[in-house]
C-alpha beads as a LAMMPS data file, in Angstrom:
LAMMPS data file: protein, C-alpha beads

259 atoms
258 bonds

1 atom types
1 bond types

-500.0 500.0 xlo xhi
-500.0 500.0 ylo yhi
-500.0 500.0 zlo zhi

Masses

1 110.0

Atoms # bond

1 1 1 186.001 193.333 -366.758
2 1 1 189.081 192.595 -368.734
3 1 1 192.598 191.703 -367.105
4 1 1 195.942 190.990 -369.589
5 1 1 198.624 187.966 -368.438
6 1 1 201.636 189.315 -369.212
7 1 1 201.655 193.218 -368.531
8 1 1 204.183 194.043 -365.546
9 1 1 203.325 195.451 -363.129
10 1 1 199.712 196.866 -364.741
11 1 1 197.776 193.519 -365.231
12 1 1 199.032 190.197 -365.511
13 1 1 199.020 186.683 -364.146
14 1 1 200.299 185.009 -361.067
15 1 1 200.118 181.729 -361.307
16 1 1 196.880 180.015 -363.721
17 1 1 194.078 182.482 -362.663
18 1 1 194.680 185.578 -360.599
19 1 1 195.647 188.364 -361.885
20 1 1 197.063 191.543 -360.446
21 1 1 198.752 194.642 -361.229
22 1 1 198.580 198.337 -360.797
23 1 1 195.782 198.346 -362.973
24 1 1 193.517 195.914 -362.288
25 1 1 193.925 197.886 -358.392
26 1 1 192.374 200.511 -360.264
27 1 1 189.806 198.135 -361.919
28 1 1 188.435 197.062 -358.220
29 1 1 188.250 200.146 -356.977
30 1 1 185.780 201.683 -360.225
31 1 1 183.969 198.427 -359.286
32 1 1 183.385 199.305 -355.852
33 1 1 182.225 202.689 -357.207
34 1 1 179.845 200.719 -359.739
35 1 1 178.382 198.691 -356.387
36 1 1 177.973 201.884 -354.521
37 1 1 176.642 203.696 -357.544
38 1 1 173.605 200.998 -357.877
39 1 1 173.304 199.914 -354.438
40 1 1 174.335 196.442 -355.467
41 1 1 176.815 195.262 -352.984
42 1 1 177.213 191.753 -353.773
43 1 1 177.357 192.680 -357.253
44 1 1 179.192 189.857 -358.900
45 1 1 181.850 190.642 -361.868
46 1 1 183.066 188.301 -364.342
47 1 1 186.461 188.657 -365.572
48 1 1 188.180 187.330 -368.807
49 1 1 191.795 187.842 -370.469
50 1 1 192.508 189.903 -373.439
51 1 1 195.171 190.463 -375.659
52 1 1 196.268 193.621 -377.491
53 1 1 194.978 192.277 -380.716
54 1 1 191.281 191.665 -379.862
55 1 1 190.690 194.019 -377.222
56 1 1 189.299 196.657 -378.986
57 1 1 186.497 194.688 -380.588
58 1 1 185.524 192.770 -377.697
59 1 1 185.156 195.821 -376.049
60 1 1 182.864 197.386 -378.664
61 1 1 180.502 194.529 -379.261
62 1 1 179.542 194.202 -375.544
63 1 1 181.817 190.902 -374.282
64 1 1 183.243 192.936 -371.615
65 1 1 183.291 196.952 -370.474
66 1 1 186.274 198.126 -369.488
67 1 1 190.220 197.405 -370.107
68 1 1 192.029 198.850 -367.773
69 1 1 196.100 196.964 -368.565
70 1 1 198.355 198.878 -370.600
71 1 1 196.312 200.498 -373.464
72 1 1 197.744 203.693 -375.233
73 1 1 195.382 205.957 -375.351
74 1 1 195.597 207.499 -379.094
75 1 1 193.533 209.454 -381.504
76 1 1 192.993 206.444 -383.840
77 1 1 191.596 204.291 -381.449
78 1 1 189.433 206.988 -380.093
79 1 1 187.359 206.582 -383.437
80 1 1 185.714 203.229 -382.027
81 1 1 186.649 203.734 -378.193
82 1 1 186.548 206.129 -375.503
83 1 1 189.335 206.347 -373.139
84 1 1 189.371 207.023 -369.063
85 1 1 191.482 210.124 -367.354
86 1 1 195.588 209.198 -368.422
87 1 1 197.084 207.293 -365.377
88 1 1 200.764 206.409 -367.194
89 1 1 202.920 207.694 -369.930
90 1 1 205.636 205.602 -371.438
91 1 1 207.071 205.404 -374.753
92 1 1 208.919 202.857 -376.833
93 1 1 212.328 201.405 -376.172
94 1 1 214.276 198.492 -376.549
95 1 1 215.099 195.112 -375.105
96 1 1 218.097 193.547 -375.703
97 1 1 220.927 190.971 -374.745
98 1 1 223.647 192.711 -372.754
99 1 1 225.715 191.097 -375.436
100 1 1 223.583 192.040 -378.720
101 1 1 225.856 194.687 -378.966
102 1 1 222.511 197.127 -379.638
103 1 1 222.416 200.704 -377.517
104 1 1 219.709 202.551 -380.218
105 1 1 218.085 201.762 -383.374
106 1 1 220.649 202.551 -385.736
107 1 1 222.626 199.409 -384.194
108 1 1 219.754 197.436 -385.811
109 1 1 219.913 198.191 -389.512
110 1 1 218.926 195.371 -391.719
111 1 1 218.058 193.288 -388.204
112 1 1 215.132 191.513 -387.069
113 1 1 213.068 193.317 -384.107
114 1 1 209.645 191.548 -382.413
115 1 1 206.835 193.624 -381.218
116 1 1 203.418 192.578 -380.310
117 1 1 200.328 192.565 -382.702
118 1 1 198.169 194.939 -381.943
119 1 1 200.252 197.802 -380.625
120 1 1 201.236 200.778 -381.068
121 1 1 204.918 200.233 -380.514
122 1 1 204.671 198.011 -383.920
123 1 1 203.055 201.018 -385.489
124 1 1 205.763 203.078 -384.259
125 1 1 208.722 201.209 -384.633
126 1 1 207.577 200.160 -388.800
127 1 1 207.362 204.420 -388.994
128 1 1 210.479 204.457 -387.256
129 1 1 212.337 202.186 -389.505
130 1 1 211.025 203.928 -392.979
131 1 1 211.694 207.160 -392.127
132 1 1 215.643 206.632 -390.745
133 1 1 215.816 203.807 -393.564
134 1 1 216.764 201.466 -391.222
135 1 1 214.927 198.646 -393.038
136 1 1 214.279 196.402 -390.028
137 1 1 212.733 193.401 -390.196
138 1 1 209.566 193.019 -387.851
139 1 1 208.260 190.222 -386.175
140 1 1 205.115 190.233 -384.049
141 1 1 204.589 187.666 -381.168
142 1 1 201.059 187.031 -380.256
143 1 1 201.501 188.603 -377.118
144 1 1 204.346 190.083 -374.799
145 1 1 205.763 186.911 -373.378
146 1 1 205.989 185.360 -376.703
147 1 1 207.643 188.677 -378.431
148 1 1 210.456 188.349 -375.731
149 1 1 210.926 184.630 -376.071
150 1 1 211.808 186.189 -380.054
151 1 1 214.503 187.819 -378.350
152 1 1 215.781 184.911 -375.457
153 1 1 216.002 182.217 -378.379
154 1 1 217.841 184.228 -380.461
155 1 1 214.896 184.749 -383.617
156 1 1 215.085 188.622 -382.766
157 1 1 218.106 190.952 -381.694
158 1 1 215.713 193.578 -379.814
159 1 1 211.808 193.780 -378.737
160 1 1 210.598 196.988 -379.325
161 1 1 207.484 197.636 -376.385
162 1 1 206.877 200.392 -373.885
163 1 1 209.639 200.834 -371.465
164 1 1 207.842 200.052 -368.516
165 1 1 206.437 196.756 -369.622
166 1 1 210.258 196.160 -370.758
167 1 1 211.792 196.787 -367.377
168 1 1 208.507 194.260 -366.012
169 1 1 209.366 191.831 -368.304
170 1 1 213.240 191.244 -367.969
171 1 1 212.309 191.548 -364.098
172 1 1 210.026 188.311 -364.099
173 1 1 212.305 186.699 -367.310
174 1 1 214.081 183.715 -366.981
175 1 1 217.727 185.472 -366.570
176 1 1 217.245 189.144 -366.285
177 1 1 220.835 189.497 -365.636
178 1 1 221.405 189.186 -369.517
179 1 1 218.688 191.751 -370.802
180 1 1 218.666 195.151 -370.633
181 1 1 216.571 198.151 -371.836
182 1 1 218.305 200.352 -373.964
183 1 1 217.429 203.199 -376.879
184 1 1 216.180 206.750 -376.933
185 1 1 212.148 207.079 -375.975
186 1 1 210.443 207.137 -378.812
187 1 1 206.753 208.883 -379.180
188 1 1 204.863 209.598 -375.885
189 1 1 202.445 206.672 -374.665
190 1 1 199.691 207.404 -372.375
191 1 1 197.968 204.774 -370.886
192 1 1 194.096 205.196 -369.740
193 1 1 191.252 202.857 -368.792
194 1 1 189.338 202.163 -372.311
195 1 1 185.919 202.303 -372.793
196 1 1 183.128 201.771 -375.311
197 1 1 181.941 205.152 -376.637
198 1 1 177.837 204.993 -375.891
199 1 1 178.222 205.191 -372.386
200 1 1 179.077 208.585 -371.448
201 1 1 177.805 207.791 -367.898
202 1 1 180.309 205.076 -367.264
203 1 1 182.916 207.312 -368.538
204 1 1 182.035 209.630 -365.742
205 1 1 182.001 207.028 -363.108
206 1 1 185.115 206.210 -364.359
207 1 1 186.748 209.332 -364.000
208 1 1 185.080 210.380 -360.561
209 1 1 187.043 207.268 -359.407
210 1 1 189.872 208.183 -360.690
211 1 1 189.722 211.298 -359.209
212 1 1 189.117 210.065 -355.939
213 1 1 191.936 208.135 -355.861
214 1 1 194.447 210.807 -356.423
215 1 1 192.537 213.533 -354.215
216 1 1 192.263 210.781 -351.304
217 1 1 196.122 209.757 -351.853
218 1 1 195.213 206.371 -353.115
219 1 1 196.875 206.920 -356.227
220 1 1 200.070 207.984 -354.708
221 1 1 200.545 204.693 -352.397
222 1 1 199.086 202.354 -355.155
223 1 1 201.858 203.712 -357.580
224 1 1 204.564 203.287 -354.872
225 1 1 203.631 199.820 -354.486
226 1 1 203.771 198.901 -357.765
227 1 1 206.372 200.614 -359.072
228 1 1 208.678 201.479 -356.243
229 1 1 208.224 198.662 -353.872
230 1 1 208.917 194.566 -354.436
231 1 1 206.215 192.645 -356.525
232 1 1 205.459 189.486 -357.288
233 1 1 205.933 187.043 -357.992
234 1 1 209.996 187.284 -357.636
235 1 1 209.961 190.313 -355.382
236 1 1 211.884 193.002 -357.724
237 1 1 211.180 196.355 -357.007
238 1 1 211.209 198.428 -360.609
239 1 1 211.996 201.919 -358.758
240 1 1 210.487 203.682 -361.137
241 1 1 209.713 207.391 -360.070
242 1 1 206.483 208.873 -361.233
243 1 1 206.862 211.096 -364.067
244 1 1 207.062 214.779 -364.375
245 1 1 204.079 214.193 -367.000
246 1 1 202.095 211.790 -364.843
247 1 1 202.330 214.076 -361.863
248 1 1 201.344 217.270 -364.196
249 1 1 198.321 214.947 -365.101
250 1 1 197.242 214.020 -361.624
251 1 1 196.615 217.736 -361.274
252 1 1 195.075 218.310 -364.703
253 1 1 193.182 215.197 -364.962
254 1 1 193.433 214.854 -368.936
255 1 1 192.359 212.040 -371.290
256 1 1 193.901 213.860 -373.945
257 1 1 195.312 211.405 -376.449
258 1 1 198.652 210.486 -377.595
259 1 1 199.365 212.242 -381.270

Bonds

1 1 1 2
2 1 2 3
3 1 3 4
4 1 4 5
5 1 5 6
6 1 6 7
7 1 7 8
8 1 8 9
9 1 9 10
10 1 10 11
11 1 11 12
12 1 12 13
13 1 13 14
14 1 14 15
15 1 15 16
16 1 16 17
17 1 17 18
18 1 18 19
19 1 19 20
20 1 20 21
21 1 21 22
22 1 22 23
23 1 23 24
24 1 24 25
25 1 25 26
26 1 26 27
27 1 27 28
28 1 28 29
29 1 29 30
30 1 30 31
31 1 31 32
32 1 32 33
33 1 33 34
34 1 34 35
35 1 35 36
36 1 36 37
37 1 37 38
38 1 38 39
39 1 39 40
40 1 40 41
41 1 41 42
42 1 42 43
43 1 43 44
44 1 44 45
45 1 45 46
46 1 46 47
47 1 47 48
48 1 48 49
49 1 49 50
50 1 50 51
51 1 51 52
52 1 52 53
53 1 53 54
54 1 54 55
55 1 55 56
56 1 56 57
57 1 57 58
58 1 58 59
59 1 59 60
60 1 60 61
61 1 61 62
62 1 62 63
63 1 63 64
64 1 64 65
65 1 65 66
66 1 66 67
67 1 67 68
68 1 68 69
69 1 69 70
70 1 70 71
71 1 71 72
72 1 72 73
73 1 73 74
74 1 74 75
75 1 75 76
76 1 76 77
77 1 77 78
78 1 78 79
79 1 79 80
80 1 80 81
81 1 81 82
82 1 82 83
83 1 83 84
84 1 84 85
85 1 85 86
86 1 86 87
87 1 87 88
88 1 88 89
89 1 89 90
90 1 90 91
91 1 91 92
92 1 92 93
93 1 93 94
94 1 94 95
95 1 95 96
96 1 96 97
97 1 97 98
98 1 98 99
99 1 99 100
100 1 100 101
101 1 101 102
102 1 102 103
103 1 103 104
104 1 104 105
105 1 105 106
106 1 106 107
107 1 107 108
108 1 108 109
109 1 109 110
110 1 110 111
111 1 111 112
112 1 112 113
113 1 113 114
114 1 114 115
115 1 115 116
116 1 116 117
117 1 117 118
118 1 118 119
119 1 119 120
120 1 120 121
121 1 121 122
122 1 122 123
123 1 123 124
124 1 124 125
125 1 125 126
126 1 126 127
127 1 127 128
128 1 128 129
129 1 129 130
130 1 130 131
131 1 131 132
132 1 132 133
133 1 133 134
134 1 134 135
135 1 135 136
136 1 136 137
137 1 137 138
138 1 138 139
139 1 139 140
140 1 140 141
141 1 141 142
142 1 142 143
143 1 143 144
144 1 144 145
145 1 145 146
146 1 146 147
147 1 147 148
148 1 148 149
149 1 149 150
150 1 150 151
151 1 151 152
152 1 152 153
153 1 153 154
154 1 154 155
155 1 155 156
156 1 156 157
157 1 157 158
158 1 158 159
159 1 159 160
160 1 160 161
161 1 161 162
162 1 162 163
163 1 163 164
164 1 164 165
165 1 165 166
166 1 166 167
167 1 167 168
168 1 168 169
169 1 169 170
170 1 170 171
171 1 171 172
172 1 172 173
173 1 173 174
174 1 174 175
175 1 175 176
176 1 176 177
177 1 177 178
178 1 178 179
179 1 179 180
180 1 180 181
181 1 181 182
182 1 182 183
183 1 183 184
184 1 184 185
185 1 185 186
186 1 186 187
187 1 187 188
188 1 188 189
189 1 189 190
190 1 190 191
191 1 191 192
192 1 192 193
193 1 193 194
194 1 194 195
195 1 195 196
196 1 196 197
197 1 197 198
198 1 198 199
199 1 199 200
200 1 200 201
201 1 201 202
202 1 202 203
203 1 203 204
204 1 204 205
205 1 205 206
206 1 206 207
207 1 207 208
208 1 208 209
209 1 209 210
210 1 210 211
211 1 211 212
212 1 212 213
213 1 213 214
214 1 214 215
215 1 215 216
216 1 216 217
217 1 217 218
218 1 218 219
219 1 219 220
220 1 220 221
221 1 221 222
222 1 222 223
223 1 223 224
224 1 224 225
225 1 225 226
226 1 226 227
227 1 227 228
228 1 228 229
229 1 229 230
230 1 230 231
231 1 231 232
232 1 232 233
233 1 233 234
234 1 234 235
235 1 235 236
236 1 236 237
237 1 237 238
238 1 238 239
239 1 239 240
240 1 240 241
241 1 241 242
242 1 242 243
243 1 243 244
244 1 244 245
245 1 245 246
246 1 246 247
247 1 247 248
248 1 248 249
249 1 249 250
250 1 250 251
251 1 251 252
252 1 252 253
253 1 253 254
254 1 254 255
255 1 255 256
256 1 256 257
257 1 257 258
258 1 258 259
């Protein structure tokens, strides 16, 4: 199983070694379905960190099976991957210094914006920018802690990323007093467990979890904990309603794909 460090309040790190997250709650409980399923219940499960750069090919050559963080489930990546039942949608916004000045895109003409490699929202933001002629100037840091240190030292004016792991971010940040998320959504982000595409059966597993979890009401209290109850490590509640699309999905239990 895969976890990521840095991806509030999905998967990430408190201190060296354990991570937790809304996700990786979601994680334990398809691997108590994986026990159950081959009456293996001291089944042991290695875990290992990966970033948005290399987990799609560690995932299809075998060095782990599932990623379940804060993966966008999209039609291009469903040519080498499979993905899970949708359990988020997001989209990209902006992070900013209260005193950047910045309250959409257009304030960043000719400006320097990070993103992370790997992502979509670096995809989306490089579209962005070449269709409104915008010509920003992108900057990818290796992962989401190190494209928001682009923005707290001053090397980037904004850091374009999914909303939600924007408001996780400036939560756990150094000073999250001067940041703030600002700009119009942009391009509809739904996040889904990711899996490699020759195991159908997992896939299935995978979703009858899911399932479970939002028939049994699981899903419901694991969602207000993370998202509209204090986490850690400083205790800041997000309040983050669930979505009008996430609850339609609960009922429709799609893994339809992001355009």
């Amino acid at each position: 199983m895969s976890y990521r460090e840095a991806s509030v309040p999905f998967s990430y790190l408190i201190g060296s070694s354990k991570s937790v997250g809304f996700s990786v709650e979601l994680t334990d409980a398809i691997v108590d379905d994986v026990r159950k399923k081959l009456n293996r219940p001291n089944l042991q499960v290695a875990t290992m960190p990966v970033t948005s750069q290399n987990r799609i090919p560690l995932l299809v050559n075998g060095t782990y099976d599932i990623e379940c963080g804060s993966t966008t489930n999209n039609s291009a990546r469903a040519k080498d991957v499979t993905f899970a039942i949708n359990h988020f949608y997001t989209g990209t916004r902006l992070l900013t210094k209260k005193t950047s000045g910045v309250k959409n895109y257009a304030d960043l003409a000719g400006k320097t914006v990070s993103s992370t490699t790997g992502t979509t929202n670096a995809q989306v933001i490089r579209k962005y920018s070449a269709d409104k002629k915008l010509d920003l100037q992108l900057v990818l840091g290796k992962d989401h802690d190190d494209s928001l240190l682009l923005v707290e030292n001053d090397r980037a004016l904004a850091f374009a990323m999914d909303d939600i792991l924007l408001f996780g971010l400036k939560a756990n940040s150094k000073n999250p007093d001067a940041l703030e998320v600002v700009g119009d959504s942009l391009q509809v982000e739904p996040y889904a467990c990711m899996l490699r595409k020759d195991d159908p059966e997992f896939k299935k597993l995978v979703d009858g979890t899911l399932s479970r979890l939002v028939k049994s009401g699981e899903f419901n209290r694991l969602y207000t904990k993370w998202f509209l109850s204090p986490i850690p490590p400083k205790g800041v509640n997000l309040n983050l309603p669930m979505s009008e699309q996430l609850r339609a999905n609960l009922k429709a239990m799609s893994d339809a794909p992001a355009l």
